[in-house]
N, C-alpha and C positions, 0 to 999 in steps of 0.2 A: 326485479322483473327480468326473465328472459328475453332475448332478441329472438327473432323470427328467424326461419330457414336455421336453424344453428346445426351444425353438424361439429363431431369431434377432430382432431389434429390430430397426425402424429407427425410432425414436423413443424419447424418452422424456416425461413427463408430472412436470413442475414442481408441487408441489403448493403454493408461495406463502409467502406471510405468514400466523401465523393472524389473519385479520383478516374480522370480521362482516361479512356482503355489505352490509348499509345502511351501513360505514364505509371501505365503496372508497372512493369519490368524495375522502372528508377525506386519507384516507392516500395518493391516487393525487396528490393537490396539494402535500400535505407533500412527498412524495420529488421529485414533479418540480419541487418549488423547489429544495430540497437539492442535486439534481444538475446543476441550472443552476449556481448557485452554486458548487458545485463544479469546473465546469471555467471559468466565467468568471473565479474569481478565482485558478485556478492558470494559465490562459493570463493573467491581469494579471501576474501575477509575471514569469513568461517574458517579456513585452514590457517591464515597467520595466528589466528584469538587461539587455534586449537592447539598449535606446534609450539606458542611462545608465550611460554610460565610468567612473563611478566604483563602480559595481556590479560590474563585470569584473575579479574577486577569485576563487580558490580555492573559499571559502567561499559564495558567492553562483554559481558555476560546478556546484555540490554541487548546490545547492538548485533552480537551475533544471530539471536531471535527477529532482529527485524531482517536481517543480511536472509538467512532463512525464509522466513515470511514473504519478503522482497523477492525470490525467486520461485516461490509460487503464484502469486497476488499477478507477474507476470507471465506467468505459463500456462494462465485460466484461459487468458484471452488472447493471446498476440498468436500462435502457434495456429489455433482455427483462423484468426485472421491471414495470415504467410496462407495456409492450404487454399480460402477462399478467392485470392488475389491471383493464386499462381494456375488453379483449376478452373477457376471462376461456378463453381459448384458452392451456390449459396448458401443449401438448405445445413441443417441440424436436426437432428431428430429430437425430439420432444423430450425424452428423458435425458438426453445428452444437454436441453437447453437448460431444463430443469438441475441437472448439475455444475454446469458450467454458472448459472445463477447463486447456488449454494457456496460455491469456494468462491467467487468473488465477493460475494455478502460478509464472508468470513475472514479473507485478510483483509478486508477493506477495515474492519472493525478490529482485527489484533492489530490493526497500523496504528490506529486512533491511541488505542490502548499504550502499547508500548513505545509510543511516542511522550504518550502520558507520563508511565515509569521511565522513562530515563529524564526527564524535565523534574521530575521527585529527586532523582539519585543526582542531579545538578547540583539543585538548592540546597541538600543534606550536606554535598561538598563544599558548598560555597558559604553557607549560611551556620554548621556545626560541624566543621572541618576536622574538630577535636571530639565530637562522636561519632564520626562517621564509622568506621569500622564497626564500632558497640551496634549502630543503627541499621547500617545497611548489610546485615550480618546474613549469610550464606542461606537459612531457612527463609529469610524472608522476603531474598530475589527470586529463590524460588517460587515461595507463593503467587508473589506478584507475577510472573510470568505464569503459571499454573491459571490464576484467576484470571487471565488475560484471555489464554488460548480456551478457558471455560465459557466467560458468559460471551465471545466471540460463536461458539459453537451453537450456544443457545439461542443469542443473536440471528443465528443462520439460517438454524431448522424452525426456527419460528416461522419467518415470513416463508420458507419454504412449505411447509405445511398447508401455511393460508393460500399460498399458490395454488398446491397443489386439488383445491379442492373445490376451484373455479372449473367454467368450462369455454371455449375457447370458438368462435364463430370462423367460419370459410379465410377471413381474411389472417393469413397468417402471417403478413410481414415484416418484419421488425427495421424501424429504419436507422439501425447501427450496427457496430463491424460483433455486438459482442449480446445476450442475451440478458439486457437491462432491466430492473424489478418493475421498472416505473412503466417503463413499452411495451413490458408483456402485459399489463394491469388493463391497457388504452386496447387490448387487443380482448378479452373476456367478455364472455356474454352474458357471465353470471356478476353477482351483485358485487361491488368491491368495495361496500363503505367498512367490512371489518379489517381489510389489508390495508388500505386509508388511513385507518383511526390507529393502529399498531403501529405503521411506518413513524406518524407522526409526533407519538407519546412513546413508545419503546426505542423506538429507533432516534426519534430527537434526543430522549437520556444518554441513549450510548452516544451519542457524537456531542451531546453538551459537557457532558462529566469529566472525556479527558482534556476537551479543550479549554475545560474550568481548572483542571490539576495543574494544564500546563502553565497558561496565564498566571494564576495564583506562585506556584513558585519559581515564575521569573519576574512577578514583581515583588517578590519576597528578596529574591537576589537582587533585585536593582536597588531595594530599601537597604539592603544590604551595604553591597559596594556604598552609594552616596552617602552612608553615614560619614565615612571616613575616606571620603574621594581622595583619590590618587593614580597618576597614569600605570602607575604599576600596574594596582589593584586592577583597572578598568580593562589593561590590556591581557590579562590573566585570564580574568572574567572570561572576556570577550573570546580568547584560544580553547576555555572549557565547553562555552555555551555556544560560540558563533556555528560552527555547525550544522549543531543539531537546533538550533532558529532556523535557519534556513531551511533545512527540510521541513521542520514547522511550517516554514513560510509557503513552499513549493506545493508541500499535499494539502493545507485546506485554504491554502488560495485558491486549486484548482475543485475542487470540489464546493466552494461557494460557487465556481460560477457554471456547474454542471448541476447543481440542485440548489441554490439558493436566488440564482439570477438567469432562471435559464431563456433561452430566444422564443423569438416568436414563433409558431407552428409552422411560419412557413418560410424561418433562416433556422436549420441547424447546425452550419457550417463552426459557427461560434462552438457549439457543444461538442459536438465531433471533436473539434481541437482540442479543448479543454480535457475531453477522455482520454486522448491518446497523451497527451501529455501526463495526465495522474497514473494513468495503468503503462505504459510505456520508456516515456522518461523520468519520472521521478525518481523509479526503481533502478533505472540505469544509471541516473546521478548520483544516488545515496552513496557508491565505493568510493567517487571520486571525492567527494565532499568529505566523505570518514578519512580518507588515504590521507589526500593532498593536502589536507589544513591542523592533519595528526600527528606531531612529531612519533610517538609511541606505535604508531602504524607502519610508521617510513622507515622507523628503526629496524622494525622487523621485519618488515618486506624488505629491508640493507640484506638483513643474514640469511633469510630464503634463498636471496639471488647470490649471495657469496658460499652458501652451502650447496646451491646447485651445479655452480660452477666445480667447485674441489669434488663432488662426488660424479662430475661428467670428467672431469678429468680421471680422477681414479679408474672411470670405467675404460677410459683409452687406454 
């Protein structure tokens, strides 16, 4: 059933961070360093894996599609956020929300994914060390990243779709910095049990499936290792996988507790956090986490900075 009085939008009105107008300015510096930071050090990634022939691995082919992904997944949301903070110009125009909804939908779910395949390309390492190469053979990271950025797309335009064909009452306000599936659903005046029943069976598969791949082969790796425990083995492990758990840990810990445990309608301070943390620093952490705990990283980030140096000298 329709609501009364409904009339069409074409906008909507972000209503931000809760943040004290005298603490713009500090939090409008805070995030635009964060998101500097965040794509310069996930395009550094991309350029060491691209310059350095011994980078060009499976494992490091993973990662420069998340480094990639990581610097759009960030550029959906944070950039209208900086504009709304520093203009205080809340609105969004309706097809702008409706887009800015589709590319977050979409690397939120290639992260899911390729979080997946590289916890695959772990266990392959850890668990058939002496098929790896036969297993993890050049056609078949491709597919896997191909199938990734696929049923992500599909993923996308889906709920986009079903969006799109709602219709939307006087009240337009969204009360987060970024145009959320769930906020805008609370905001329709048309019927939503079929965007409901799709989030919760389509959209539960994709985020059950890689968080089933990942689980499944790291307790494969851990059945692994404790066959034949040894501090070696354990601390080896621990340099392959420690990592990329931790980003495991980072992106759906924050995400259980922005859709799995979310606040009361009338604290959302909790979830606010929680978002800026997934869409903000997660993406900003992932170079340091790759860089600083990767010897293979540091190596090559060593001869960038020893090849910049002799080619700024040559320039003198």
């Amino acid at each position: 059933m329709r609501r009364e009085n409904q009339s069409s939008v074409s906008e909507f009105l972000l209503l931000g961070l809760p943040i004290q107008p005298e603490q713009q300015g500090v939090f409008f510096t805070l995030f635009l360093g964060m998101y500097l930071t965040t794509v310069l050090g996930n395009l550094l990634i991309l350029l060491l894996i691209r310059l350095d022939s011994r980078l060009h691995t499976p494992m490091y082919f993973f990662l420069s599609h998340l480094a990639f992904s990581d610097v759009f997944f960030s550029s959906v949301t944070v950039p209208k956020m900086l504009v709304n903070m520093q203009t205080q110009d809340q609105s969004i125009p309706y097809a702008g929300c409706i887009a800015q909804m589709y590319f977050f939908l979409l690397f939120v779910c290639l992260d899911n994914f390729l979080l997946a395949v590289m916890a695959y390309d772990r266990y392959v390492a850890i668990c058939q060390p002496l098929h790896y190469t036969t297993i993890m053979r050049e056609g078949l990271c491709v597919l896997l990243v191909a199938g990734s950025w696929f049923f992500s797309c599909v993923h996308a335009l889906l709920h986009t779709l079903l969006l799109s064909r709602l219709s939307f009452c006087a009240d337009n306000t969204i009360p987060h910095f970024f145009c959320d599936l769930n906020a805008l659903l609370k905001l329709a005046c048309s019927e939503t049990f079929l965007n409901k029943l799709v989030i919760f069976t389509e959209g539960g598969v994709f985020a059950f499936l890689p968080l089933s791949a990942i689980l499944g082969s790291y307790i494969r790796v851990g059945a692994t290792i404790l066959r034949v425990p040894s501090i070696e083995r354990i601390c080896k492990a621990l340099s392959t996988c420690g990592s990329h758990l931790f980003v495991v840990f980072l992106y759906y810990g924050t995400l259980a507790v922005i859709y799995l445990f979310p606040s009361a309608n009338d604290s959302k301070v909790k979830d606010t956090v929680a978002s800026v943390m997934h869409t903000v620093v997660t993406p900003m952490l992932n170079p340091f986490i790759y860089s600083l705990r990767n010897r293979d990283m540091k190596l090559a980030l060593g001869i960038l900075y020893r090849k910049g140096i002799i080619f700024a000298s040559w320039a003198v």
